[in-house]
N, C-alpha and C positions, 0 to 999 in steps of 0.2 A: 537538568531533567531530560532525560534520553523519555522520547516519544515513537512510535509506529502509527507511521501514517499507511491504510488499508484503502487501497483505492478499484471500487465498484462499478461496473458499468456495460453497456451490452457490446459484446463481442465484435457481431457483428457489423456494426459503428464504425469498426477501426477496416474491419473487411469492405467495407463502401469508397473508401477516402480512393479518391483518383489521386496517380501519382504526385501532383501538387499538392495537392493537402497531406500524402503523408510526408512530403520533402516538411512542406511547414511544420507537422505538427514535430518532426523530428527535430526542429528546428528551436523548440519552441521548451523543448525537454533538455536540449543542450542549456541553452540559456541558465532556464532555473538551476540545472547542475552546476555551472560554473555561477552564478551568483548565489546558489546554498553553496558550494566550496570557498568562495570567498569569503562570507560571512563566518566559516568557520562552522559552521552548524551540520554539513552534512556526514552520516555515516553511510549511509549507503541507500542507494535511489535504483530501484530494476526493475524492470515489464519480466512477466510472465508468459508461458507460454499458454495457446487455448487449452480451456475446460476440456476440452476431450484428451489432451496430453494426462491429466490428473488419473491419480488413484489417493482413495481414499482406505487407512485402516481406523479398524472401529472394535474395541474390546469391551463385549457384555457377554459374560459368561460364554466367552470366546474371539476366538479370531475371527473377521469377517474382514474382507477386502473383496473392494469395489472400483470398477470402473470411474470416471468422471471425478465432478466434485459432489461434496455431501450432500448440498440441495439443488432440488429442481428449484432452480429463479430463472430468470432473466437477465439479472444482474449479476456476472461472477467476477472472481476476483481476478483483477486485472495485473496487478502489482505491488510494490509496496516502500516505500523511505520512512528510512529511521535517521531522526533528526536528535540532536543536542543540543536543548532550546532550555533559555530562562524560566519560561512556566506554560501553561495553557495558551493565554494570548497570544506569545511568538510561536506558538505552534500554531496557533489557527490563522496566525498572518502567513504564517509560510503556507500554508493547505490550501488557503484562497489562492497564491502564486504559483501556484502548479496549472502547467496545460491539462488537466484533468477535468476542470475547471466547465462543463457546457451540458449541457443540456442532459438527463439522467443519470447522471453518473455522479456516484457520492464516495467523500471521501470520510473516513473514521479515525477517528484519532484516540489513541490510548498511550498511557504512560507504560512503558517498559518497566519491570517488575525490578526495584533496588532491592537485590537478598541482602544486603547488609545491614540495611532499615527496618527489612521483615524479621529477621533473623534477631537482631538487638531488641523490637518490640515483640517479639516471642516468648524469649529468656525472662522478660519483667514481669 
């Protein structure tokens, strides 16, 4: 079961970290990358750049493009891993193991869409 892991949290968090904390927290991302590659589990694990890099398009009875991301939060999206996990539980073991992991910042989990499962309970 291929899951996306959606990870939340304020920007500016990452904009405070004195060069020691960000050496750790780089540190810290390595890790989980090579123990989700060793497990076998990982497809892809990447940071984002800031909310203000974003553009957002939007179709309602037309084109509309926008600056930024879609909402005004606090919490924008930070990044994001997509895992090959047994089921829910080894997703949410692995989401707990992520440096992501502290104080306001949440991580979302969803199952990646199998068209060949939608597709066959479609036809029935």
């Amino acid at each position: 079961m291929k899951v996306l892991l959606t990870l939340y949290g304020e920007e500016r968090a990452a904009e405070e970290f004195s060069p020691e904390q960000g050496a750790a927290e780089m540190a810290a991302w390595q890790a989980f990358d090579q123990a989700a590659r060793a497990a076998g589990v990982l497809i892809a694990c990447e940071g984002l750049e800031g909310s203000h890099t974003a553009t957002t398009i939007r179709i309602d009875g037309g084109r509309q493009v926008t600056d930024g991301p879609f909402i005004e939060t606090k919490e924008q999206l930070g990044g994001f891993i997509v895992l090959d996990v047994r089921d829910l539980d080894e997703a949410l073991e692995w989401a707990a193991k992520t440096p992501w992991n502290h104080d306001g910042c949440t991580t979302e989990i969803r199952p990646v869409m199998n068209y060949e499962a939608w597709m066959e309970a479609a036809s029935s």
